[in-house]
mmCIF file as gemmi writes it, N, C-alpha and C atoms, coordinates in Angstrom:
data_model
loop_
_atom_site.group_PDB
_atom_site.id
_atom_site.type_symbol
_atom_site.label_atom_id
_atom_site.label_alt_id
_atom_site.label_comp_id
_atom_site.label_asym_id
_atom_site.label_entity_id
_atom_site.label_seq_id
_atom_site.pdbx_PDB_ins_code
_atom_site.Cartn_x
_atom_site.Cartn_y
_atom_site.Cartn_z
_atom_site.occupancy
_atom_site.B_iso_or_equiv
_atom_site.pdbx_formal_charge
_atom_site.auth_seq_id
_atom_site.auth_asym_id
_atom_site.pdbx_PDB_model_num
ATOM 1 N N . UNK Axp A 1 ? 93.379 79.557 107.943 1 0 ? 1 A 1
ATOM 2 C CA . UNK Axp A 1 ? 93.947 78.239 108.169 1 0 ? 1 A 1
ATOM 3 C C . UNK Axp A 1 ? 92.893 77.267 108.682 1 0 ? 1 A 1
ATOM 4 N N . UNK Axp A 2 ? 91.848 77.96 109.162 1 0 ? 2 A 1
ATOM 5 C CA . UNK Axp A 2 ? 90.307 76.676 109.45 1 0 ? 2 A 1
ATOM 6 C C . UNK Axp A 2 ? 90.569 75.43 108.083 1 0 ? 2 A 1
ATOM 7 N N . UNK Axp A 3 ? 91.077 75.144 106.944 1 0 ? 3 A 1
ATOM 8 C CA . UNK Axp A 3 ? 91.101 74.435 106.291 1 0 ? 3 A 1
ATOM 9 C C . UNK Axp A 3 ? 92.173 73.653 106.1 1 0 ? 3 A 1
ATOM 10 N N . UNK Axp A 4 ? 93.401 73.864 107.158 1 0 ? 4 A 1
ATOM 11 C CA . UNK Axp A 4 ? 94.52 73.257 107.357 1 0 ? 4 A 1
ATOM 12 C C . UNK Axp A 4 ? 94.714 73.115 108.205 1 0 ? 4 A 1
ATOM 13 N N . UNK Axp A 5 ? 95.251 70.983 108.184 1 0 ? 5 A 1
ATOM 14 C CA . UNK Axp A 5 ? 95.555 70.741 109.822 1 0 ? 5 A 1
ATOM 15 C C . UNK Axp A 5 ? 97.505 69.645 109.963 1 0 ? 5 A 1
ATOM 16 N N . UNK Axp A 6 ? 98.015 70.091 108.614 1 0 ? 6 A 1
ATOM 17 C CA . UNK Axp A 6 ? 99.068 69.46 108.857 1 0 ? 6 A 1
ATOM 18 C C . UNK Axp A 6 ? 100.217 70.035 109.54 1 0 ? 6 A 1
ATOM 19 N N . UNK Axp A 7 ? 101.542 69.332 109.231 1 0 ? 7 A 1
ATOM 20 C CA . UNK Axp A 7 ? 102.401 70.197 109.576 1 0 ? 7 A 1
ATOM 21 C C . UNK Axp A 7 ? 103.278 71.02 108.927 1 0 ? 7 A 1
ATOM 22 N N . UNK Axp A 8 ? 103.424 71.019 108.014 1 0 ? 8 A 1
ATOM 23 C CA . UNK Axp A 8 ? 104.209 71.377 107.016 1 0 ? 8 A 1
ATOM 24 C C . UNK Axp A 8 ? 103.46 73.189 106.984 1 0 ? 8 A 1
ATOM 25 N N . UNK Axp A 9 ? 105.463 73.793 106.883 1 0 ? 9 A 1
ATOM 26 C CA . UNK Axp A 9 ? 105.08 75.112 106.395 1 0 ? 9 A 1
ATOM 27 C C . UNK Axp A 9 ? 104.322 75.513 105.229 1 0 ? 9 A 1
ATOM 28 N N . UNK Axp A 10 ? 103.218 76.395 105.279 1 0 ? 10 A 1
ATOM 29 C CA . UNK Axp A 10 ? 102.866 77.094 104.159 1 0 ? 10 A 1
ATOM 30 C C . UNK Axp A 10 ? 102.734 78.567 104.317 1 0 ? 10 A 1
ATOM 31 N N . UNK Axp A 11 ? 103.528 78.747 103.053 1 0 ? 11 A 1
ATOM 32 C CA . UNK Axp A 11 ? 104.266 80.225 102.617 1 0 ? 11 A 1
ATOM 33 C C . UNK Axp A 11 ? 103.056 81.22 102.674 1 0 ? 11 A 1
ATOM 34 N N . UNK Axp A 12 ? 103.157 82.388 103.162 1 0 ? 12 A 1
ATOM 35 C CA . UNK Axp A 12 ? 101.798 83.411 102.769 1 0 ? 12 A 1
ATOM 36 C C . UNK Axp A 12 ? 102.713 84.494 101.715 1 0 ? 12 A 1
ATOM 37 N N . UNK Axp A 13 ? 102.015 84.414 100.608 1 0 ? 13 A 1
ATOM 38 C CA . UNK Axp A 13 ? 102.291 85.195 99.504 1 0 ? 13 A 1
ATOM 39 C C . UNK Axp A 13 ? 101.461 85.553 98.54 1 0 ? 13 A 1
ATOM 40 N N . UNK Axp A 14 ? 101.305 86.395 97.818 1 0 ? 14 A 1
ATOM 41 C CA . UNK Axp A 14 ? 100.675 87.145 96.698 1 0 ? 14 A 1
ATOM 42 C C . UNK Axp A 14 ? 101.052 86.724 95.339 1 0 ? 14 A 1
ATOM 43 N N . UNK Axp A 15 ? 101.637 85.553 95.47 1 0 ? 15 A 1
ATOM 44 C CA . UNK Axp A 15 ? 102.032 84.933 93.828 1 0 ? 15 A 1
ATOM 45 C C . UNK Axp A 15 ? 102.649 86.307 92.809 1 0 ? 15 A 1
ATOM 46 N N . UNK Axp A 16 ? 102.823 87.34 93.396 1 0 ? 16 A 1
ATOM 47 C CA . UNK Axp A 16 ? 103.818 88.282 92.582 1 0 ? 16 A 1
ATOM 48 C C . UNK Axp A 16 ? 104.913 89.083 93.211 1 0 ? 16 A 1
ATOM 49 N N . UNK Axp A 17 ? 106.211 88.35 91.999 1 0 ? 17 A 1
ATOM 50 C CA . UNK Axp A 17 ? 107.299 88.984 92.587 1 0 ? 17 A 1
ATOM 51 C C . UNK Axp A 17 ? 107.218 90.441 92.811 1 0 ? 17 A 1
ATOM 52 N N . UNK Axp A 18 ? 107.872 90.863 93.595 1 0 ? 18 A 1
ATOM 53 C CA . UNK Axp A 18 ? 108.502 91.816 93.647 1 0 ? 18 A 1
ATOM 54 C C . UNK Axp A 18 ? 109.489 92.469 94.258 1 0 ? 18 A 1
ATOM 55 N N . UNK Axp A 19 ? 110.66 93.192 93.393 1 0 ? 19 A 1
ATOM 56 C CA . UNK Axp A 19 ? 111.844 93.199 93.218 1 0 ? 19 A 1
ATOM 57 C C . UNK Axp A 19 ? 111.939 94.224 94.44 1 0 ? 19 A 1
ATOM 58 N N . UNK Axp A 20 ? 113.312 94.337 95.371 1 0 ? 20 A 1
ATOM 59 C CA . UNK Axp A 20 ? 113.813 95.04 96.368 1 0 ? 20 A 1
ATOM 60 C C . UNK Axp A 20 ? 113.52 96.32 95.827 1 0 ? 20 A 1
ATOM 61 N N . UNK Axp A 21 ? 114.094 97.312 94.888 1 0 ? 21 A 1
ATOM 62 C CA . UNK Axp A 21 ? 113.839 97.93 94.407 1 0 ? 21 A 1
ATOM 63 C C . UNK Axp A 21 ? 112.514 98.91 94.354 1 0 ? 21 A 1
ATOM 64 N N . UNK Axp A 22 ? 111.981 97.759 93.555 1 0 ? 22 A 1
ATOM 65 C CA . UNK Axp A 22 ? 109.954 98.381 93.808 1 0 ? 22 A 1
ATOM 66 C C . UNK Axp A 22 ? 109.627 98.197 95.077 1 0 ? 22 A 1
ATOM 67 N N . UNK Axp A 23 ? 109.609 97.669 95.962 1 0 ? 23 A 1
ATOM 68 C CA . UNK Axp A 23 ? 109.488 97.446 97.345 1 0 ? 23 A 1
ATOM 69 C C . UNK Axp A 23 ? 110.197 98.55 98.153 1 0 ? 23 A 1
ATOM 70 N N . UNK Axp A 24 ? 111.101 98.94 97.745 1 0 ? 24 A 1
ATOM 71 C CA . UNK Axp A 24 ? 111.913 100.065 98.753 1 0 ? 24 A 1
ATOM 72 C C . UNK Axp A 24 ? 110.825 101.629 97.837 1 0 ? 24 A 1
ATOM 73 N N . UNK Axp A 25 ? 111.276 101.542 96.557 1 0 ? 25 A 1
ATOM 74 C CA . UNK Axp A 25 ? 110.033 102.788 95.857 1 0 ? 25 A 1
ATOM 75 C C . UNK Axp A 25 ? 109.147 103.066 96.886 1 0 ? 25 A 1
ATOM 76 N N . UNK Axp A 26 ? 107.989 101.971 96.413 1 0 ? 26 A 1
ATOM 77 C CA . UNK Axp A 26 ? 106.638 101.782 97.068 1 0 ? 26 A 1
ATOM 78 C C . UNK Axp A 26 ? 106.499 102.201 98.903 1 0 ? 26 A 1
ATOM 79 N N . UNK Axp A 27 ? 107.789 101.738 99.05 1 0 ? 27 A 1
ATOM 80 C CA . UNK Axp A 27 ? 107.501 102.297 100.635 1 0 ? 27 A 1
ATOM 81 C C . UNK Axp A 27 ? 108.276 103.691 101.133 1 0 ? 27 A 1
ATOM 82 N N . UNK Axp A 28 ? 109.08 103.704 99.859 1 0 ? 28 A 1
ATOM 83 C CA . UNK Axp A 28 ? 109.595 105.492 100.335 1 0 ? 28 A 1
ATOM 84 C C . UNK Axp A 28 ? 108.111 106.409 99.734 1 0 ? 28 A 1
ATOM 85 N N . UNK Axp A 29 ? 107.4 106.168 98.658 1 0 ? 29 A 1
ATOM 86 C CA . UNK Axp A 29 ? 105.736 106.561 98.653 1 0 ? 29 A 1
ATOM 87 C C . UNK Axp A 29 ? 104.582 106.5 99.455 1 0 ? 29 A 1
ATOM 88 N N . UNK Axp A 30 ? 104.85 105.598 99.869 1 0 ? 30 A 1
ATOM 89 C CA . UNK Axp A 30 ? 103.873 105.618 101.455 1 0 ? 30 A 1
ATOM 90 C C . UNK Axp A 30 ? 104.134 106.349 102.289 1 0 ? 30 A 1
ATOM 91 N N . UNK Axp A 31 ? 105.823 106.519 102.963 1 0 ? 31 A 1
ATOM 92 C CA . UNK Axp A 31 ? 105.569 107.437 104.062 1 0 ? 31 A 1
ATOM 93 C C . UNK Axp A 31 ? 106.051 108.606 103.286 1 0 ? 31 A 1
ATOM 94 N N . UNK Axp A 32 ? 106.321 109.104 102.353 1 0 ? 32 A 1
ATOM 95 C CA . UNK Axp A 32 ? 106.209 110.248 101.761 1 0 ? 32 A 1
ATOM 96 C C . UNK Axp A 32 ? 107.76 111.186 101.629 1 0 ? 32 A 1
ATOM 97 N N . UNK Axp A 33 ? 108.654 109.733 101.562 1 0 ? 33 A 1
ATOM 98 C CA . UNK Axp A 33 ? 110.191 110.513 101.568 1 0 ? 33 A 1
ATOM 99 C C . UNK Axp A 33 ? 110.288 110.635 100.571 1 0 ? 33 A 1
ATOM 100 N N . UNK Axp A 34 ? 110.684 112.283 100.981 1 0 ? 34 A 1
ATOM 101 C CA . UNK Axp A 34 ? 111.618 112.976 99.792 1 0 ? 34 A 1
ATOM 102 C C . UNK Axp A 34 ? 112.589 112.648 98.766 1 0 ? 34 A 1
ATOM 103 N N . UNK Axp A 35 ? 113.685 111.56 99.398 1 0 ? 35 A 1
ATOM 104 C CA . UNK Axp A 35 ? 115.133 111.932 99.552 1 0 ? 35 A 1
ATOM 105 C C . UNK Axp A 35 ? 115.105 110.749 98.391 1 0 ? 35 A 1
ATOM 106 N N . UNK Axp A 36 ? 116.551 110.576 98.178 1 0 ? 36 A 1
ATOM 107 C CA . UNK Axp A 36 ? 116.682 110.034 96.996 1 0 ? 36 A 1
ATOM 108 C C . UNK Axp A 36 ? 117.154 108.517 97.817 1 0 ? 36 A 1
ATOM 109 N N . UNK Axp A 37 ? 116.914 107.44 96.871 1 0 ? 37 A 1
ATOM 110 C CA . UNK Axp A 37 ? 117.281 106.281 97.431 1 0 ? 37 A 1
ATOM 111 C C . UNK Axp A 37 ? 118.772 105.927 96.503 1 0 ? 37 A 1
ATOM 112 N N . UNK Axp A 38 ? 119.611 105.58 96.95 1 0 ? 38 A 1
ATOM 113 C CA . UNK Axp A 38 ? 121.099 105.451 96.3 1 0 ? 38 A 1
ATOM 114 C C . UNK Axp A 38 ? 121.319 103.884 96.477 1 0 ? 38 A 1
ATOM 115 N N . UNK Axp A 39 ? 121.813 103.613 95.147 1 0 ? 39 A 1
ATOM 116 C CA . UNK Axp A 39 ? 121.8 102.331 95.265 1 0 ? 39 A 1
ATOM 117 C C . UNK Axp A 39 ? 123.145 101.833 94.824 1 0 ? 39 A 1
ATOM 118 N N . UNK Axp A 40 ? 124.076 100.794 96.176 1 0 ? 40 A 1
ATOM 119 C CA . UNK Axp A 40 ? 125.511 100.543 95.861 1 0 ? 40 A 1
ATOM 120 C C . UNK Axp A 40 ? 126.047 99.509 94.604 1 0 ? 40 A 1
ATOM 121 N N . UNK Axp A 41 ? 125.913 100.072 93.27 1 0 ? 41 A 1
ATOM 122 C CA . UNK Axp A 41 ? 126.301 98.879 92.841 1 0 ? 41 A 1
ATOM 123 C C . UNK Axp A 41 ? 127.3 98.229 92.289 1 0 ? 41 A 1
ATOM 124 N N . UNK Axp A 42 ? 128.29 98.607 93.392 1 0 ? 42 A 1
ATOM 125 C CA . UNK Axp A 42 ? 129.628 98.421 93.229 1 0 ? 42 A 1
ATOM 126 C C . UNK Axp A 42 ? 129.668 96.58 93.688 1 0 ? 42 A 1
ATOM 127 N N . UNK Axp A 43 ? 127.9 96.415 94.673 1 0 ? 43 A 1
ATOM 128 C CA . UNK Axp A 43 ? 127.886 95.395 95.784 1 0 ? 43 A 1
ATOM 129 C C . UNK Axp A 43 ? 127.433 94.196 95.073 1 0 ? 43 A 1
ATOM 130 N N . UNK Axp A 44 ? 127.588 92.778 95.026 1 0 ? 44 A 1
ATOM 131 C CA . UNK Axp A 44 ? 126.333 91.983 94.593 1 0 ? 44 A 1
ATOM 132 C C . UNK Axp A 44 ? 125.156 91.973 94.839 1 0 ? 44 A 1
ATOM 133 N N . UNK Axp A 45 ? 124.497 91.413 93.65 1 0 ? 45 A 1
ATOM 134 C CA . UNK Axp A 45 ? 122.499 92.061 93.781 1 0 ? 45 A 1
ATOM 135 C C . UNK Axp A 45 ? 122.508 91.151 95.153 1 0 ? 45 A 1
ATOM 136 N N . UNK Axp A 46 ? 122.778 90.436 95.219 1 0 ? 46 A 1
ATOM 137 C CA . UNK Axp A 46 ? 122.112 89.272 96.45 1 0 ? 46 A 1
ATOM 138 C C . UNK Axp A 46 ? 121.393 87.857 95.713 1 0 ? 46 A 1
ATOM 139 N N . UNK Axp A 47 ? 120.544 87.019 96.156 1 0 ? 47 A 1
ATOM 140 C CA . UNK Axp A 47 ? 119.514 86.558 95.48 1 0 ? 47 A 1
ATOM 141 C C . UNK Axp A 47 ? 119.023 86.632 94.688 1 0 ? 47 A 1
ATOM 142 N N . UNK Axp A 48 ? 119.058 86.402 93.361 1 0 ? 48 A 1
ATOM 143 C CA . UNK Axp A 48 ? 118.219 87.067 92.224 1 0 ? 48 A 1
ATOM 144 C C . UNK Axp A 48 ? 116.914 86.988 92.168 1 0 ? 48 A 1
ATOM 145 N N . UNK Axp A 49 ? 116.092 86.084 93.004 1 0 ? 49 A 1
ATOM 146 C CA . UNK Axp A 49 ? 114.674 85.801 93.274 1 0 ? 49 A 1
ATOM 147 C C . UNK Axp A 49 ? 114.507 85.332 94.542 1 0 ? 49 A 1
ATOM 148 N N . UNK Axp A 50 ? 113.452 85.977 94.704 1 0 ? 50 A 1
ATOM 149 C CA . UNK Axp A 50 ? 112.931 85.632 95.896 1 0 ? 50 A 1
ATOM 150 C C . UNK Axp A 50 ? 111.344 85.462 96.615 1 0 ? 50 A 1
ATOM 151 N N . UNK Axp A 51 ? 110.525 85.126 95.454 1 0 ? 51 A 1
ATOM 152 C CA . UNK Axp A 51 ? 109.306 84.714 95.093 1 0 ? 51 A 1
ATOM 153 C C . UNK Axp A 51 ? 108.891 83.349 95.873 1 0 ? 51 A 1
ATOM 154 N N . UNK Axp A 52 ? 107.9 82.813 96.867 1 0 ? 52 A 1
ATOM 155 C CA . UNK Axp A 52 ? 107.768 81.934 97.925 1 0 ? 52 A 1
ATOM 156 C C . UNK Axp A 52 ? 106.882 81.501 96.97 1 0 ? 52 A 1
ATOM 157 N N . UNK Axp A 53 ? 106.982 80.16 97.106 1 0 ? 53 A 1
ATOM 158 C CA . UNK Axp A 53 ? 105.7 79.056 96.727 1 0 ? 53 A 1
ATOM 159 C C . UNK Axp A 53 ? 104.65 79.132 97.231 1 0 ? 53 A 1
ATOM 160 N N . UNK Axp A 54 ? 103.509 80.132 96.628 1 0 ? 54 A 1
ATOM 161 C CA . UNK Axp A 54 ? 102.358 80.136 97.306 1 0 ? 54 A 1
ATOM 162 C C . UNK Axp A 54 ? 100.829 78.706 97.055 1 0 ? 54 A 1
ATOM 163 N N . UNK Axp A 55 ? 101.604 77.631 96.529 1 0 ? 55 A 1
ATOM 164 C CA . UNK Axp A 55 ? 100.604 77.059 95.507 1 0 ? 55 A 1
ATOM 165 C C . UNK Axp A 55 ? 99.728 75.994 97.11 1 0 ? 55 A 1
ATOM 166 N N . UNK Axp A 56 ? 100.621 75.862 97.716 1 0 ? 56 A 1
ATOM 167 C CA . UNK Axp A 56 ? 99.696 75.057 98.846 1 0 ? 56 A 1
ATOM 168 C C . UNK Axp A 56 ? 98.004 76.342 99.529 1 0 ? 56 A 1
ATOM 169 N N . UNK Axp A 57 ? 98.768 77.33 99.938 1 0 ? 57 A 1
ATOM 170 C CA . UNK Axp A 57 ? 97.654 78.339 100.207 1 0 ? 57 A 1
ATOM 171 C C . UNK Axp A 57 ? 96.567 78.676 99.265 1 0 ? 57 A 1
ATOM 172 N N . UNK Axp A 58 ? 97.403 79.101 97.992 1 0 ? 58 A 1
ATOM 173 C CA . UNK Axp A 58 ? 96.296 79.16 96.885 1 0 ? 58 A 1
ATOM 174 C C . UNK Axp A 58 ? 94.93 77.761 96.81 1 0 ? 58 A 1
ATOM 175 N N . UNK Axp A 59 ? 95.38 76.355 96.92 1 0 ? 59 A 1
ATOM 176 C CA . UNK Axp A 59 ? 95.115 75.229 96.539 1 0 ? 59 A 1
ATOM 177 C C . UNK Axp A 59 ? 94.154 75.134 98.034 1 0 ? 59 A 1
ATOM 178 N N . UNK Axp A 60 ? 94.33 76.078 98.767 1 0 ? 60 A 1
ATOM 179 C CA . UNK Axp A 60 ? 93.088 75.776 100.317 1 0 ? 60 A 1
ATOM 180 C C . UNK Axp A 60 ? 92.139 77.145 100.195 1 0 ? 60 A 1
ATOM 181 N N . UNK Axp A 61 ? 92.372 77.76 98.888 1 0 ? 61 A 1
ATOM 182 C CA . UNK Axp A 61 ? 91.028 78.595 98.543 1 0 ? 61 A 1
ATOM 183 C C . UNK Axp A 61 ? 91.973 80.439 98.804 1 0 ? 61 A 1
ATOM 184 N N . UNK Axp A 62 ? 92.805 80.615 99.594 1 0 ? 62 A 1
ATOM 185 C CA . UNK Axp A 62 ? 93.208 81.513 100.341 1 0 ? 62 A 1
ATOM 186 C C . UNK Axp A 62 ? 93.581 82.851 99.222 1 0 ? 62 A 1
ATOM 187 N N . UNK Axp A 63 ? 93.244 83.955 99.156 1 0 ? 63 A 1
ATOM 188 C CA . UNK Axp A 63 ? 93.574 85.08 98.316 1 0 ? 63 A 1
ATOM 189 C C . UNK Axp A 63 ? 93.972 85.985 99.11 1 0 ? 63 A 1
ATOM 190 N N . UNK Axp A 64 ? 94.845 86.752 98.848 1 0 ? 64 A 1
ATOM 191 C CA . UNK Axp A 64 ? 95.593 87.883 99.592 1 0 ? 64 A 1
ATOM 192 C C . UNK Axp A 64 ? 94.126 89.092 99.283 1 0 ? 64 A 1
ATOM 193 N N . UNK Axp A 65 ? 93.793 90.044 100.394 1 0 ? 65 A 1
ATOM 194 C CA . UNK Axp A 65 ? 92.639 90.624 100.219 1 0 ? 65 A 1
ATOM 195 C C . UNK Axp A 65 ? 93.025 92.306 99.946 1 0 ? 65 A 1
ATOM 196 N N . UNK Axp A 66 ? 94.458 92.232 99.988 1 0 ? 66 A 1
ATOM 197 C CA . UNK Axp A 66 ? 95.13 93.769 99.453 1 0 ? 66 A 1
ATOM 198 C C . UNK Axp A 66 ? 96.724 93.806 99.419 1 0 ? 66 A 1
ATOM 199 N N . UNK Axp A 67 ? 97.003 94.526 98.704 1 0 ? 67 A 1
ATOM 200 C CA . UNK Axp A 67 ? 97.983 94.913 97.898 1 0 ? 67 A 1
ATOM 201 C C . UNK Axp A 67 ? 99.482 95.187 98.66 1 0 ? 67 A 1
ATOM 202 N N . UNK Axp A 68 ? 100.764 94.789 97.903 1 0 ? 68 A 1
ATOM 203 C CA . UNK Axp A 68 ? 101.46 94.883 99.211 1 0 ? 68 A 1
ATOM 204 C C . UNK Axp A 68 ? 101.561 96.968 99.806 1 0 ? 68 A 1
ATOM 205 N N . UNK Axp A 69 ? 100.783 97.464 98.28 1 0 ? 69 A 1
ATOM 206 C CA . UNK Axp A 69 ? 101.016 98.852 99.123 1 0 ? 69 A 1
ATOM 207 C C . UNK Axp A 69 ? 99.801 99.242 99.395 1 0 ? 69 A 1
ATOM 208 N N . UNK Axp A 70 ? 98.927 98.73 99.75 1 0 ? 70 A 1
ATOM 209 C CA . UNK Axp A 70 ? 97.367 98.811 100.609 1 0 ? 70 A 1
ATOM 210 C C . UNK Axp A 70 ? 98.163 98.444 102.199 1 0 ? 70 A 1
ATOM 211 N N . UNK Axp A 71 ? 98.901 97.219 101.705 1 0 ? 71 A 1
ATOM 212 C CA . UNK Axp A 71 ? 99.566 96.553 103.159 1 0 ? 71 A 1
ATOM 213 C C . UNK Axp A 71 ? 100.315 97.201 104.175 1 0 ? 71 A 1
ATOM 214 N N . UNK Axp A 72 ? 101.192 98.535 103.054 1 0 ? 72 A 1
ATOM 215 C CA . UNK Axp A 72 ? 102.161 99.27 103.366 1 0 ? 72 A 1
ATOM 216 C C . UNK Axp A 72 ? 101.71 100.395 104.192 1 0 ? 72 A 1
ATOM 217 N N . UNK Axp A 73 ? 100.739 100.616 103.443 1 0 ? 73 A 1
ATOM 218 C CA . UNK Axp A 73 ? 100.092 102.302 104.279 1 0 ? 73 A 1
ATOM 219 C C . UNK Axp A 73 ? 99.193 101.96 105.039 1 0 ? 73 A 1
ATOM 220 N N . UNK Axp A 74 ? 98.747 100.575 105.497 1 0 ? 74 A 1
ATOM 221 C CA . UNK Axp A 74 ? 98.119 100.422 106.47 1 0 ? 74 A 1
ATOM 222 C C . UNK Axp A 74 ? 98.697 100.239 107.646 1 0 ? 74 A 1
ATOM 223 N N . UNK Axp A 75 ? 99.772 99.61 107.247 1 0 ? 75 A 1
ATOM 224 C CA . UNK Axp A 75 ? 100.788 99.286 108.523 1 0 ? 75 A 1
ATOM 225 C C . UNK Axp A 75 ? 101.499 100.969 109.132 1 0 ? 75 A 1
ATOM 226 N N . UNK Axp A 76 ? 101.774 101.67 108.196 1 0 ? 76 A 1
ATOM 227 C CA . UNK Axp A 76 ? 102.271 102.718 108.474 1 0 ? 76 A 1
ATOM 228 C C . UNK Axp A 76 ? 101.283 103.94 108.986 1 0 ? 76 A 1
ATOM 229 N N . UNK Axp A 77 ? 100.304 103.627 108.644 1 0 ? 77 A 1
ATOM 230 C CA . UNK Axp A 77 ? 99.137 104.738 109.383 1 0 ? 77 A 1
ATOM 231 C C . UNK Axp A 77 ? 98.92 103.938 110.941 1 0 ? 77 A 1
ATOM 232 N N . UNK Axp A 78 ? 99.431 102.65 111.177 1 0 ? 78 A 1
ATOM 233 C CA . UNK Axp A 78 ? 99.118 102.031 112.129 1 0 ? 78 A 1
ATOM 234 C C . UNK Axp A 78 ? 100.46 102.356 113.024 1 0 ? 78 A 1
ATOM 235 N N . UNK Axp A 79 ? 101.274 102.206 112.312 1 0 ? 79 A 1
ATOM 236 C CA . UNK Axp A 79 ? 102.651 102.943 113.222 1 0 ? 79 A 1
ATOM 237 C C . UNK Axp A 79 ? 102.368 104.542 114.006 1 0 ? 79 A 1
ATOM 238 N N . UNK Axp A 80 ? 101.976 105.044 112.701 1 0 ? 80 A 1
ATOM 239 C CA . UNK Axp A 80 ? 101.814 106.876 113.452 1 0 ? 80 A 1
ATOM 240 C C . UNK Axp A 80 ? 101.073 106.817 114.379 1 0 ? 80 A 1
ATOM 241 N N . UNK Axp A 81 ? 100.02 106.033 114.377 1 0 ? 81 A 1
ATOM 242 C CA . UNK Axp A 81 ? 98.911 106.188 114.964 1 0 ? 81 A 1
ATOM 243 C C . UNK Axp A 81 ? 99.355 105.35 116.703 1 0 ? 81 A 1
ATOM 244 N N . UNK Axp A 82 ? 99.694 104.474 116.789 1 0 ? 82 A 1
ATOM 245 C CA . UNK Axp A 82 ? 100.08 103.669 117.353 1 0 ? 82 A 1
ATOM 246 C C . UNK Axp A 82 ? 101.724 103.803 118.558 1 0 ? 82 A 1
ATOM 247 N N . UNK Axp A 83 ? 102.396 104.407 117.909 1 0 ? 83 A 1
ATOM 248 C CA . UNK Axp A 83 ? 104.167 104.655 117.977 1 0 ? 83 A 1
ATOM 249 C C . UNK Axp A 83 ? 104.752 105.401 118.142 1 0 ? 83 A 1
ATOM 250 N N . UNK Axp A 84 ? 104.381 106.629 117.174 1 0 ? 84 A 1
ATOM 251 C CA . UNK Axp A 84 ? 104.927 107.578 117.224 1 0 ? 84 A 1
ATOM 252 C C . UNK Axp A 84 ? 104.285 108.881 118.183 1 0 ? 84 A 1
């Protein structure tokens, strides 16, 4: 943010969706569950998108420097390590 001095929110995002779904996957792969994930879909999806406007951050140079599952198992080796 050294290159921003207004007020206005700007979104931090990776300019790629991704769906609840792959996001719940990806993080039952990180910490290494077994179990099956069950999904109600008796329920409404919710939101059908939910992708943040990253174009102000992009437009001040800013690149995400890893992945949301680089993000995932870092945070979670930081939990064990840390928490548990």
């Amino acid at each position: 943010m050294d290159r921003y001095s207004g007020v206005e929110i700007v979104n931090v995002g990776s300019g790629r969706e991704v769906s609840i779904r792959e996001a719940a996957e990806m993080a039952k792969e990180v910490v290494g569950f077994k179990g099956e994930l069950v999904w109600d879909t008796t329920k409404p999806d919710g939101t059908p998108r939910k992708l943040v406007d990253d174009s102000k951050l992009a437009a001040m140079g800013w690149r995400p420097k890893v992945s949301l599952r680089e993000g995932l198992a870092e945070s979670y080796k930081w939990y064990l390590e840390n928490v548990v």
